[in-house]
N, C-alpha and C positions, 0 to 999 in steps of 0.2 A: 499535382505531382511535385514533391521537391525535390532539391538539385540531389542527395544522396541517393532519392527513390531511381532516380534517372542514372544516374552509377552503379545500381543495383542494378538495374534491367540490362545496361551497355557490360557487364560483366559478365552476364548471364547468358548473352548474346554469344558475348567473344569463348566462351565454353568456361570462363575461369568462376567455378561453382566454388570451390574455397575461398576464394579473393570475398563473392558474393555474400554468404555466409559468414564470414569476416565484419563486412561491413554492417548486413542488417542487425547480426547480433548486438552490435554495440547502437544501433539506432534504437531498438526497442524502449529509453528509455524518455526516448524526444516524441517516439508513438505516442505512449504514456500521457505524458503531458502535455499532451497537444489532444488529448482525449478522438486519437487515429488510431483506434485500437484492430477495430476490423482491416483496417488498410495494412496496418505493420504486421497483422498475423497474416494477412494474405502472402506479402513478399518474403517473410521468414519462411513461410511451408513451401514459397517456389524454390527458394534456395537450398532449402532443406530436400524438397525430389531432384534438385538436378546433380546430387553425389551426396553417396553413403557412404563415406572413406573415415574412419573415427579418425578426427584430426582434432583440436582444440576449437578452430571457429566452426567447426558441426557440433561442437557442445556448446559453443556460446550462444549458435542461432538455436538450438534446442531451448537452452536456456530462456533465451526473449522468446523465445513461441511460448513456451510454459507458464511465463509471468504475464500475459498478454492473455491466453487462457482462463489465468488465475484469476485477472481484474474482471473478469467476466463472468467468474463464476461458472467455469467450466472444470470443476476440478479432477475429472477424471481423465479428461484431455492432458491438462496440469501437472497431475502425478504422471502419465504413461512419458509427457516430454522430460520430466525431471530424473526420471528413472532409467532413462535412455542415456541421458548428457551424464548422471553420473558413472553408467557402467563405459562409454567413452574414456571419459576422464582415467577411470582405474585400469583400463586398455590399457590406455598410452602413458598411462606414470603422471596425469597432470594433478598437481597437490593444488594449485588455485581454482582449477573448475571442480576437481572435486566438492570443494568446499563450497561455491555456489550451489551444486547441487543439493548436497545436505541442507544447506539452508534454506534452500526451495522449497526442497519436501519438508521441511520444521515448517513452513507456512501452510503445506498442504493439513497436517498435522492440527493445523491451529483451528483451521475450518470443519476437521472435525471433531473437535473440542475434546484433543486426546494428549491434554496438559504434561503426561509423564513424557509421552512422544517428542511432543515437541522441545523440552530441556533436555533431553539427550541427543535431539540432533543438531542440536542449537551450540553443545560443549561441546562435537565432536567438528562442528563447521569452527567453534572459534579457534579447536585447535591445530586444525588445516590452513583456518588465516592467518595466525600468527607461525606457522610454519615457514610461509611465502611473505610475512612483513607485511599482510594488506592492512592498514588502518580502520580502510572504512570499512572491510570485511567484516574486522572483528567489530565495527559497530552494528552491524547487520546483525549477526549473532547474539550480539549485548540486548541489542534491542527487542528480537525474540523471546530470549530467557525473561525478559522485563514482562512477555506479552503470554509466555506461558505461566510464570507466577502469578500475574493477573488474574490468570483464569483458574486459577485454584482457590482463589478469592482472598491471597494474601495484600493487601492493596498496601498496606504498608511498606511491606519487601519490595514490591514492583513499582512503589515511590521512587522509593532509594534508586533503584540501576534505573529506570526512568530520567532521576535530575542526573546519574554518572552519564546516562548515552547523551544527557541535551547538554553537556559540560562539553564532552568529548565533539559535540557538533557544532558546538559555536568554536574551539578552538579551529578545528577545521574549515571552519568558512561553508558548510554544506547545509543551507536553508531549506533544501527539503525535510531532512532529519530535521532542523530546528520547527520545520511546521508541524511534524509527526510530533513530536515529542513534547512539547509544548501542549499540544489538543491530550495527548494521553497523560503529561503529569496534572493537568489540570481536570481530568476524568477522576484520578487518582485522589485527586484534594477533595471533588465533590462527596467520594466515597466515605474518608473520611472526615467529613462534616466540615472541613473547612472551607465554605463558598467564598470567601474574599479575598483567602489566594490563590483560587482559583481562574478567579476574574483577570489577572494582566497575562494570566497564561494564552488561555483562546485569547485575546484582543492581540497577543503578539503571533497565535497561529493562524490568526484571522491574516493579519498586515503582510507576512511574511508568504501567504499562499496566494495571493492575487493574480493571477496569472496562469495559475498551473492547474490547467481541466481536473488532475486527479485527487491532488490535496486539497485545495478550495470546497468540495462538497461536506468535508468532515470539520475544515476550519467552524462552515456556517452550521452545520449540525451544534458542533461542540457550544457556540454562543447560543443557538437554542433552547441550549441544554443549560447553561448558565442561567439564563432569561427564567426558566420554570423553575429551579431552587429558588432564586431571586423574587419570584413571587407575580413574574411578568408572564401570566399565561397562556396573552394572545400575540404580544411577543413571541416567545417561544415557540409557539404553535407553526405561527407563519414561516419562524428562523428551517425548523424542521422542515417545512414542506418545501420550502427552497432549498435546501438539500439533498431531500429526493428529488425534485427536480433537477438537479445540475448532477449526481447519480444517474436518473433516466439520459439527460441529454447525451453524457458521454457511455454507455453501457455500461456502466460503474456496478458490477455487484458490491455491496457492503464488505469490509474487511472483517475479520472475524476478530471478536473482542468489542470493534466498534458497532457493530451488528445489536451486540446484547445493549450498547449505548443509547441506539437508536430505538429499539423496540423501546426500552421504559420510556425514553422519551414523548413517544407517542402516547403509550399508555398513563404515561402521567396527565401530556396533556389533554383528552379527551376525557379523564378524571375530573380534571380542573374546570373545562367549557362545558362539557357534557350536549345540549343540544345545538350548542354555538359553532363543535368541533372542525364539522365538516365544510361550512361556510369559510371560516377563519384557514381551513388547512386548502381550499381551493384557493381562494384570495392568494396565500404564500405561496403556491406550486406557479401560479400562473404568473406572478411578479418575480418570484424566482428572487427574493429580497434586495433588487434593486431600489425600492422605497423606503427598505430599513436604514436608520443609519449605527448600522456596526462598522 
């Protein structure tokens, strides 16, 4: 238990379920990355049954229940909390949780590869954030629209706001966006044929995710994924299965967009080994690419 978990509970004690709710919502993200996904959804749904009162921190612990869902691959969980916190939000007049909201369900949107959906919920979240002045909101949004153009298979277009949202996250200082963003403009180069600037891309969402249970499993993907253009295809192979591995360890479902990343990937390289695959993808799952040196 940690020290916030323990001020959750002594909150929850003393009757003060707002205070509570308050607090887990904005923990949700230390869940996250600390790959404590069951643990933080447990304490968001206590605080969430001890008062139904639509206040702002019952949309925010909605919110972290929802994204905690999400990384689970729970999406119908996902959508029902997303769609709670935004009818809240429009209760009570709140323009910032609104806009989480909408931006939730654009992710919910993405997982089910409903490209028009998600850039319309994606404009209407940026234009809720920049309503309220959030910066990083409206990268949230930017980075969406990047992820639903993607998937319409414009990979040139979703280059471009790709290196605008990794511009906007190094100005910010926010290394989580720069590991996301970085693995996805360098998806984008593989797409179109250029593997060699591809390469300092993942190396820097490799370096910059070390640490963080949730972003680390797509850094080591993404070099995987390098490794098999690049002609390395037991490399590769292994980089992959150490990604599902560190995916299983934390109950990581795959993000969508990086999903279709991962399937070719596999599919390539069992192309490439053919009856070598299964040897070579056991070896990486069980090393979990601690023996590689990326």
């Amino acid at each position: 238990m940690t020290g916030v978990e323990a001020q959750i509970d002594r909150l929850l004690n003393e009757g003060q379920a707002e205070q509570a709710q308050q607090l887990a919502g904005a923990q949700y993200t230390e869940w996250l990355s600390s790959g404590r996904l069951v643990e933080g959804r447990a304490y968001l749904r206590r605080t969430l049954d001890a008062s139904a009162a639509a206040t702002p921190a019952r949309a925010s612990a909605l919110l972290g229940a929802g994204m905690l869902d999400f990384r689970q691959g729970k999406d119908d969980d996902a959508r029902t909390a997303f769609e709670e916190a935004l009818a809240v939000a429009q209760e009570i007049g709140d323009t910032a949780q609104r806009a989480r909201s909408l931006a939730c369900l654009a992710r919910v949107a993405l997982r089910a590869h409903d490209a028009e959906r998600v850039l319309a919920l994606a404009r209407e979240a940026r234009d809720a954030y920049e309503q309220v002045g959030d910066r990083a909101g409206v990268a949230t949004a930017r980075h969406l629209t990047a992820a639903g153009t993607r998937m319409t298979g414009n990979y040139a277009g979703a280059a471009e706001i790709y290196a605008e949202s990794l511009r906007d996250a190094r100005e910010r200082g926010d290394e989580v966006l720069v590991g996301a963003e970085t693995l996805n403009l360098g998806y984008m180069k593989l797409h179109l044929g250029d593997v060699a600037g591809a390469r300092p891309l993942f190396e820097e969402s490799l370096r910059v995710s070390r640490g963080n249970a949730y972003v680390l499993p797509y850094s080591l993907m993404g070099m995987g994924s390098l490794a098999l253009a690049e002609g390395e295809a037991e490399r590769g192979t292994r980089l992959l299965a150490a990604a599902k591995a560190a995916f299983d360890a934390g109950g990581f479902a795959i993000d969508p967009g990086s999903d279709e990343e991962y399937d070719k990937g596999v599919a390539d390289a069992r192309a490439a080994l053919h009856d070598r695959f299964d040897e070579v993808w056991a070896a990486g799952y069980h090393d979990q690419g601690s023996d590689l040196p990326v």
